[in-house]
N, C-alpha and C positions, 0 to 999 in steps of 0.2 A: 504494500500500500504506500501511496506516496508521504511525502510531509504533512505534519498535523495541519496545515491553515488548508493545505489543499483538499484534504480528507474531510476538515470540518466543510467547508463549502459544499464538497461532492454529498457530505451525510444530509445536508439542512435542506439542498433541492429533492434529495429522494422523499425526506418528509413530506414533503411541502405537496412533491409528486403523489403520492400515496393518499393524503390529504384529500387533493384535487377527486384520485380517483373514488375514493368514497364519497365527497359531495354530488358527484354527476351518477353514482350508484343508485345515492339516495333521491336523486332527481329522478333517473328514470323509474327508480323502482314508484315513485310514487306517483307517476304519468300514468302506468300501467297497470296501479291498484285502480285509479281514475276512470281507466278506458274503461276497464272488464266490470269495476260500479256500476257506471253509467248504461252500460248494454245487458246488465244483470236486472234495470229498476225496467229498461223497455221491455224485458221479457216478462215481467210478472213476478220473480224468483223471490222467497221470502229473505228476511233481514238475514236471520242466522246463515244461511246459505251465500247471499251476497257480498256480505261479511267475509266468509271463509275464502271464497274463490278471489276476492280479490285481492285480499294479505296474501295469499300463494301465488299469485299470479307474479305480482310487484316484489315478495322479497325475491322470486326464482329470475327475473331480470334483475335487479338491484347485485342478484349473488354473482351471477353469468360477468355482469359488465366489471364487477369489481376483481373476480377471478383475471380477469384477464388485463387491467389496467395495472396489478398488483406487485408484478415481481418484475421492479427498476433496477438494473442493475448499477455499479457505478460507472462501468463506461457509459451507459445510456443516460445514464446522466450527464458526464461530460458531455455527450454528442448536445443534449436538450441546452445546456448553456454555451456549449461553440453558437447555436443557432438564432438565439437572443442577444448573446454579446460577443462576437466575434473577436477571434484568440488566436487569430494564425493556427489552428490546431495543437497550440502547447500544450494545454488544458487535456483532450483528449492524449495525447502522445506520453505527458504523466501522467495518467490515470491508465494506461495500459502499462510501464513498464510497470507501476505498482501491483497492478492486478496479475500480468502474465509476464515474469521476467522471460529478459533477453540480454544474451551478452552485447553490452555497451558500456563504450568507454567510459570513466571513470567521469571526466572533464564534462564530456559530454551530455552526464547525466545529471552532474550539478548544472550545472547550464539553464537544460531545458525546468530540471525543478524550479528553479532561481528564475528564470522570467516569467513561468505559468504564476510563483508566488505575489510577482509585481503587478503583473497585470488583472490578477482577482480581487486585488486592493481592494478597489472601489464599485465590487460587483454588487448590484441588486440583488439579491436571491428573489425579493417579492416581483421584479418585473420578472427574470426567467419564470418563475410560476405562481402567478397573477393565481390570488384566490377568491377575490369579491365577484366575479360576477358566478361562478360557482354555484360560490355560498349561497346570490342571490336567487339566483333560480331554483337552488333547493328548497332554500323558505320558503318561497312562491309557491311550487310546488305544492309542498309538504303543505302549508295551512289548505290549497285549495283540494287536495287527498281528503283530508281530515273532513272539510265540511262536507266533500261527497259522501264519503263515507256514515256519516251523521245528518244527513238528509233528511231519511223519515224516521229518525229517532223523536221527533216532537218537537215543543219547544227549544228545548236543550238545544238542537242541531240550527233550530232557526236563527237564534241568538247567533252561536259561532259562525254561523254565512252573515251574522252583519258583521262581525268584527274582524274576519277575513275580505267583506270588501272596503272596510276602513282601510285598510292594510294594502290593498292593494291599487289605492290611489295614487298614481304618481308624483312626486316632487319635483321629478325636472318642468321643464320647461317646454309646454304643448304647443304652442303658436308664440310668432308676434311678427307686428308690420310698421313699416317705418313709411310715416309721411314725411316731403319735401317742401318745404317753403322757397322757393328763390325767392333772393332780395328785391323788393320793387322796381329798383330801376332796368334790372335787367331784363324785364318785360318777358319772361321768362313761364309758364306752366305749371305747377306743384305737381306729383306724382306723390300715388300711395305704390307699396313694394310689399306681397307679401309673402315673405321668409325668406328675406332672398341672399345672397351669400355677399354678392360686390355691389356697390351702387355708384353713379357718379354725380355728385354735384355743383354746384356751381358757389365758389367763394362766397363766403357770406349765407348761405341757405343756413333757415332754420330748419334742422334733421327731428322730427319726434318720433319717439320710440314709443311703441302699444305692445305689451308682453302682458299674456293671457299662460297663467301656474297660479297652483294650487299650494305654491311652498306660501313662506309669511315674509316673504321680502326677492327683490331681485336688484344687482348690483351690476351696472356698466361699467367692464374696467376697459381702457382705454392705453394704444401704445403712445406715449410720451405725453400722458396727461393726466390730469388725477383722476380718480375712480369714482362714477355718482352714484348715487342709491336713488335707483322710482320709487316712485311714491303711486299708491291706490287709489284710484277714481275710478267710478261705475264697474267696480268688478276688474278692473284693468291696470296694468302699473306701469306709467307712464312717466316719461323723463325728455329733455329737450336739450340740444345744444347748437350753438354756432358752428358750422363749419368754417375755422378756419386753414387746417393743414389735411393733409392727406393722414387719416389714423386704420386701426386697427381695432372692432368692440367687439368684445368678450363678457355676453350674459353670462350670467349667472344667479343660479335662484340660491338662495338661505339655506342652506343645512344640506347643500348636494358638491358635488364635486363639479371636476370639468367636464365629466362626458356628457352629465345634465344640462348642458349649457352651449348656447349657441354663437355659431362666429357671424361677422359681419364686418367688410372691408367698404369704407368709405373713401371714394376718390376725390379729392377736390380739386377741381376744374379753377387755376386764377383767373382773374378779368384782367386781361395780357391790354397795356395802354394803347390807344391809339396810334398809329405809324401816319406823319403828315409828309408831305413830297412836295417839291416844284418840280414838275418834271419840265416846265417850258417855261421859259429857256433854259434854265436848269445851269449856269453856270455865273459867272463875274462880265458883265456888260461896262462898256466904254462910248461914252457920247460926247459928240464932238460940240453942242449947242446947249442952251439953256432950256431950249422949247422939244416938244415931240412926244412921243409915248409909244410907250413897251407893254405887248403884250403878256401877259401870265398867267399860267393853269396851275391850278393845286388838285394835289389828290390825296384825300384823307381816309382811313377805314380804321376800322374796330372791330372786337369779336362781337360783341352785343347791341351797341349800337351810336351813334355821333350824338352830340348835342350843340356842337359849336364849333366855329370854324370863322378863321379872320385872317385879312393879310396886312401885316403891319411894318410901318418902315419907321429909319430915322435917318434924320439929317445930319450929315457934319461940314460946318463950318467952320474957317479958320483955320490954324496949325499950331503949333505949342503950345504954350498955357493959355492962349486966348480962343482955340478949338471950343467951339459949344455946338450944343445937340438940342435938333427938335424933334420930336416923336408924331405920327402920325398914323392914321388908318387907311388904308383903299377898298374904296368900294369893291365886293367883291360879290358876283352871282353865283348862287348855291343851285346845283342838280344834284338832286337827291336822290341816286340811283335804288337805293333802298334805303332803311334804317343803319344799317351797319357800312353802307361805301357812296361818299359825299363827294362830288367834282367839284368846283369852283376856279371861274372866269374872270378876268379881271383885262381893262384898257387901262392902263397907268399913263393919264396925261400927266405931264412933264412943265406944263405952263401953270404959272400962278405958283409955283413955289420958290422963285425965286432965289434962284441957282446961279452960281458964277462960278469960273475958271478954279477949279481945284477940289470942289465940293466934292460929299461923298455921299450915296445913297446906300443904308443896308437894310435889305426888307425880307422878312420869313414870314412865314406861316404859321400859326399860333391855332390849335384844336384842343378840343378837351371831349370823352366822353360824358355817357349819363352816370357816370359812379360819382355820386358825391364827395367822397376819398380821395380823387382821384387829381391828380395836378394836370396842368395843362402840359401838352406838350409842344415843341418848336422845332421845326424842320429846320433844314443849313442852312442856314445864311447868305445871302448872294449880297455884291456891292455893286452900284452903279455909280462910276467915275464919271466927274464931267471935266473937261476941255481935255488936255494932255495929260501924261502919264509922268508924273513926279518921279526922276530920276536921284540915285543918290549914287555917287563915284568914289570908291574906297581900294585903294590897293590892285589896280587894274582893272579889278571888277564891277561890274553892275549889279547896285544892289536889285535883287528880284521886288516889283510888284505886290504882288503877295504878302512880304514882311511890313506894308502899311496897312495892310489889312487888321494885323494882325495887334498893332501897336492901336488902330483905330477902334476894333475891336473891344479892347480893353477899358481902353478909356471910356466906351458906352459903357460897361458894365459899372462903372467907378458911376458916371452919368446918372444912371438907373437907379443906382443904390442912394444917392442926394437925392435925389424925387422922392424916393420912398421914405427917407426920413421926415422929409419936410414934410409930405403928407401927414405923416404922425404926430407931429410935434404938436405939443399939451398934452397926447392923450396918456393915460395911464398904461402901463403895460399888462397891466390885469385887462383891461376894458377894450384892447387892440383884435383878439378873437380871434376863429380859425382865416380868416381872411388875409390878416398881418403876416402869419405863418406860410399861407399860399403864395403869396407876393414874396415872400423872403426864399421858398423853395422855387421859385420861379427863374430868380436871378441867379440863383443855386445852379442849375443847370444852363446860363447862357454860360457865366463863369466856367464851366465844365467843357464845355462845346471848345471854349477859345484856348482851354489849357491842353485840349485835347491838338488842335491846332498850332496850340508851341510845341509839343512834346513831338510831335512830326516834323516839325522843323529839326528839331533837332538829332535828327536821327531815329526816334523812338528810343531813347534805350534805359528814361524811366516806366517802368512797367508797376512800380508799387507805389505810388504818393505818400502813403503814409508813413511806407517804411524811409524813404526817399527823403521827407521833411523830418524823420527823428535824426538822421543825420546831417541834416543842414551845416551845423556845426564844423564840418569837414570842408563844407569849403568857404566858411569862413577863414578857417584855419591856413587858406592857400595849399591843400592838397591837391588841386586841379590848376594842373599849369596855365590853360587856357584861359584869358577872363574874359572871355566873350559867352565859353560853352559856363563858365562858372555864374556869370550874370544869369543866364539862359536856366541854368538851374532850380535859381534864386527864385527867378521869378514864377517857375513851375511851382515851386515847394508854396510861394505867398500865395500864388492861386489855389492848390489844393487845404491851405488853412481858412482862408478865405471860404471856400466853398463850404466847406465844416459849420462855421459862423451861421453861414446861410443857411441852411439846411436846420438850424437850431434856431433861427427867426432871431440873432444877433447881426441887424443889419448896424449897429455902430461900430463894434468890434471889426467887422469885416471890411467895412471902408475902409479903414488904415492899413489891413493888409492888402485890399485893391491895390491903393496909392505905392504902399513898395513895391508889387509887385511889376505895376507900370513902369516905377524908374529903373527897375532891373532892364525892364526891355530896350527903356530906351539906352541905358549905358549898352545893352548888348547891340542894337543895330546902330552904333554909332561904329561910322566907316574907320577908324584907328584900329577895331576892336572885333571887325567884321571877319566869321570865320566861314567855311566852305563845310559841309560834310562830305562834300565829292570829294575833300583832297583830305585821304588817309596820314596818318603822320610815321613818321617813318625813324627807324631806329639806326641812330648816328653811330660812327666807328671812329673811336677816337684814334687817328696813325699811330701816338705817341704810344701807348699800350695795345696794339696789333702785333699779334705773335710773341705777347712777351707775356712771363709768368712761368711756373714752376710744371712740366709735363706728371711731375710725381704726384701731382695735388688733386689732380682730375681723380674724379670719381663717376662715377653710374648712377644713376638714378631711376627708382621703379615708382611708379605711380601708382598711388593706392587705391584701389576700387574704392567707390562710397557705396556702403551697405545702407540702404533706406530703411528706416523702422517701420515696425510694424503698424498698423491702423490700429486705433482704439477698439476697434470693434472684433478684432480679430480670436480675443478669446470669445466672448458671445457668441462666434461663430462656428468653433471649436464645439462648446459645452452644446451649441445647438443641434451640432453633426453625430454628438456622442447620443443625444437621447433620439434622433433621429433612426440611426441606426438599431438602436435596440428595438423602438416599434414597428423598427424592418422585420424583423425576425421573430416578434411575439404577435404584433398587431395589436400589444397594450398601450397608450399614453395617448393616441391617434384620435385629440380632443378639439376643441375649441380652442383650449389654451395651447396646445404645440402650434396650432395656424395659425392666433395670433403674435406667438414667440415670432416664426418666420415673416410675418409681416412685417413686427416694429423695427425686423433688422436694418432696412432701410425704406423708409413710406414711398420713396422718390421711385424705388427699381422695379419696375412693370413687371418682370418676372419673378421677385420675390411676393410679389402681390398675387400674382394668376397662382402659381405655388398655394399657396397659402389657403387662396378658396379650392383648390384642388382636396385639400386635405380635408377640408369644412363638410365638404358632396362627399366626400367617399363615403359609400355604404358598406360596399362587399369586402369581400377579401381581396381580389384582385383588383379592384378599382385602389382601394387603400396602397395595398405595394405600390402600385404604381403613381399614386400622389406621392409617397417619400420616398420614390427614387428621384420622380424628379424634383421634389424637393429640394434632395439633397444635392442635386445638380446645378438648383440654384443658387444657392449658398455657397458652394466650392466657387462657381464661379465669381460669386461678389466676392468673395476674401481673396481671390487673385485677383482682381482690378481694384484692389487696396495695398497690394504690394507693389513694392519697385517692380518695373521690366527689366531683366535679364539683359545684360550684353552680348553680344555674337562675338565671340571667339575666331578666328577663320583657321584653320588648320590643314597646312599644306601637306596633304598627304599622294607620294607617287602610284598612280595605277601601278607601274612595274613593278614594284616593292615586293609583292607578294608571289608574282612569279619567279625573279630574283631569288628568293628565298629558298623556294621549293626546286626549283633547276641547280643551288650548291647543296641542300641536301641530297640531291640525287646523283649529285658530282661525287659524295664521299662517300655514300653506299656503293659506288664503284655500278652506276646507270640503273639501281632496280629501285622499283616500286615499292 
């Protein structure tokens, strides 16, 4: 026999086995006192006689099925827990050398003892041999034997057929249906659902839940949210929530477990903002007069539907500090091609605004949907120059076009943000409302648009703002040789703090990071300071140290792989693969609660979601296998798209090599095979 931990394990499933078989003894034996009752009361046959034939009937099955479920041995035991918790076969391979020795090496057989010890560690015995549903059919059973049996005994038996069908009331959870509320603006439908596994809805629906059990309470828990308790109205226990995220709910009634209890996967659909376009002309126009007009199309869509739509310009006048700005609107004709995709036409006459040589026109499009929530949004930007093209001459070059945009740009934004103040000025800050906040996230995003604008200028090559402005510091410090790319910097990092401001509805804060950020720009396009990114820089050779230095000093150098960590979620998905697997192989834990384990794994991953209602549906045996394999196929796969990728190694290996090989061994056996 192998080592005591293995032996105890191997001893407690036989029990457990032996157990099982006299619960399903005692089931059938009292199915079958049941049957021959019942067919003893249609014949006529008296009590004493009914009586005897069916205690004979049911213990002589009850004796048959337990004879034969009885004598487990201990490899068939190991086989019954390889099958539930798979053990590479160590488990059975020590339980044979113990039961039927074999000469094996010594090494070898501590070995195998010593890993089969490791990996029983953490064994269930009650999942390999699962005894509540057994049990439960044998009580089932057994009280409804009894009250057959006691039938026309009189009162006496009437009694016990009521308290057997007390008893055999269910406390799981018999129905329930979930209605949808969409939010009103999305002009959207309600739907009733019922029992249904996945639903999808729309941001913001009100979800209500009608669960119909006979327990004394039922509890929605919920993946990445706290758990509610329904509460009872008209026979029904009903509960309500917001859809905000994509979740995972798991009924459950009072005093049951998870098999009692039912899954339900809630999708939530966002209301994805408006996308606005110019697409005509769709680019930066040049006029040579003060007078004329430019035609323009806009095109706006949404998923649920438009509310508003505008084409708005400003003016700039002047150039350095005396540069001011006038804001204006253009008539614009709206075709409403449906609710959800808005055309808009526009003649931009050019006379009466009062335009000279150098002016600047920049005009976008401004939409907003019907979500109340919801900020407006602003198409790109276009400029209309008038007379000539304002050249600047630095270092051979011409400075590009463009980089007035960009400097003029800014200055609107600085522009926008003094309007908004003044507008406010006296009011309380308490008394300013969701309005002040819009207005402030508004300019939020022109800010965003222009910084997005510098950082292409400069090659792209801040990609994190935030990370980007906690080191600001550095190039105060003069670590960037450049002062042109260093100004250029500057002024990215004052726009993305700026923007921050904004976004927080601190439009005085933000003006002063505006204003730095503008005289960043202009120190950078000033022509002393004007750099290229076309022209890469290039690594100088000083003559005086070429080829000079110590040959002994040289060294090699290997560069170290960078090993990516793990995702956070990567043991969750481990301990999920581990009780996966076991309901592989028993078909026990295969609840409400494992589907929505696999759900909350990630709400985001479409296949961990269809997974999951997979698991919810399964009735059968074969249906079930095949939800937790593929299950488990979805989960493998999300924990590898959480790990680093792998690099490609290339490995020069010669076809010949192998022929090579085999033609000198055939050279030294002197040519034979």
């Amino acid at each position: 026999m192998p080592e005591a931990p293995i032996a105890g394990v191997v001893a407690r499933v036989r029990r457990r086995a032996r157990t099982r078989a006299a619960l399903w003894s005692g089931a059938v034996g009292g199915a079958t006192a049941t049957a021959v009752s019942l067919a003893a009361m249609l014949t006529g046959l008296a009590e004493p006689t009914r009586l005897l034939w069916s205690a004979t009937a049911g213990l002589a099955a009850g004796i048959s099925l337990l004879w034969r479920g009885w004598p487990l041995t201990a490899i068939e035991a190991a086989g019954a827990i390889e099958r539930a918790w798979p053990l590479d076969n160590l488990l059975i391979t020590a339980v044979e050398l113990g039961e039927q020795p074999r000469p094996v090496r010594a090494d070898l057989h501590d070995e195998i003892l010593r890993q089969a010890q490791d990996r029983i560690a953490a064994l269930d015995v009650a999942g390999v041999v699962p005894l509540r549903q057994p049990l439960a059919v044998m009580l089932t059973v057994t009280a409804g034997t009894v009250a057959m049996l006691t039938l026309g005994a009189g009162g006496s038996g009437s009694s016990l057929l009521g308290r057997a069908d007390v008893q055999a009331i269910t406390r799981g959870i018999e129905a329930f249906s979930v209605a949808v509320t969409p939010p009103p603006y999305s002009g959207l439908a309600g739907d009733t659902w019922a029992s249904p596994v996945q639903i999808s809805v729309a941001a913001g629906s009100r979800v209500t839940l009608l669960v119909t059990t006979a327990a004394e309470g039922v509890t929605a828990e919920f993946a990445g949210r706290p758990a509610m308790a329904l509460t009872r109205a008209g026979g029904l226990w009903t509960g309500e929530w917001v859809a905000d995220q994509t979740t995972a709910v798991s009924l459950r009634p009072a005093g049951g477990d998870a098999r009692d209890g039912q899954f339900l996967s809630v999708i939530v659909v966002p209301d994805l903002p408006p996308v606005v376009q110019v697409p005509a002309p769709g680019r930066d126009l040049t006029v040579s007069g003060s007078k004329g007009q430019i035609t323009i199309e806009v095109d706006a869509r949404d998923d649920l539907g438009m509310a508003a739509l505008a084409l708005r310009f400003t003016k700039a006048s002047g150039g350095g500090e005396s540069l001011t700005f006038t804001e204006g609107e253009v008539p614009l004709a709206i075709t409403r091609v449906d609710a959800r995709h808005w055309r808009g036409r526009a003649v931009w006459v050019l006379d009466g605004l009062n335009l000279s040589d150098g002016d600047v026109l920049v005009y976008r499009a401004v939409g907003r949907d019907r979500n109340p929530k919801g900020s407006p949004v602003q198409s790109e930007q276009y400029l209309v120059e008038v007379g000539g093209l304002a050249g600047a001459v630095g270092a051979g070059f011409a400075l590009p076009a463009e980089e007035k945009k960009y400097a003029i740009s800014q200055q609107m934004v600085i522009y926008k943000t003094e309007q908004l103040i003044a507008s406010a000025k006296g009011a309380p800050a308490a008394g300013r409302g969701d309005g002040w906040l819009q207005q402030n996230q508004l300019l939020a995003v022109e800010q965003r648009m222009v910084r997005a604008e510098v950082v292409f200028l400069g090659g792209g090559e801040v990609q994190d703002e935030v990370e980007e402005a906690a080191h600001s510091h550095e190039v105060a410090e003069g670590r960037l040789e450049n002062t042109g790319r260093a100004e250029m910097l500057r002024a990215i990092n004052f726009m993305s703090l700026a923007e921050a401001q904004l976004n927080d509805g601190n439009a005085g804060a933000a003006l002063v990071l505006e204003r730095e950020a503008l005289k960043s720009l202009e120190r950078a396009f000033d022509r002393r300071r004007y750099f290229l990114r076309t022209l890469p820089d290039r690594s100088r050779i000083e003559p005086a140290r070429r080829l000079s230095g110590d040959l002994k000093d040289a060294r090699s150098w290997r560069r170290e792989g960078h090993r990516p960590g793990a995702a956070p979620s990567l043991d969750q998905s481990r301990s999920l693969m581990r009780d996966l697997a076991m309901a592989a192989g028993s078909g026990a834990g295969i609840d409400a609660g494992l589907a929505a384990r696999v759900a909350a794994l990630d709400p985001a991953a479409t296949s961990l979601q269809q997974a999951a209602v997979a698991l919810a549906s399964a009735a059968t045996v074969e249906t079930r296998g095949e939800a937790v394999w593929r299950a488990m196929q979805a989960v493998t796969a999300h924990a590898l798209e959480s790990l680093g990728s792998a690099s490609t190694l290339p490995l020069k290996i010669d076809p010949l090599a192998g022929a090579l090989a085999d033609e000198l061994v055939r050279s030294a056996r002197g040519g034979k095979q």
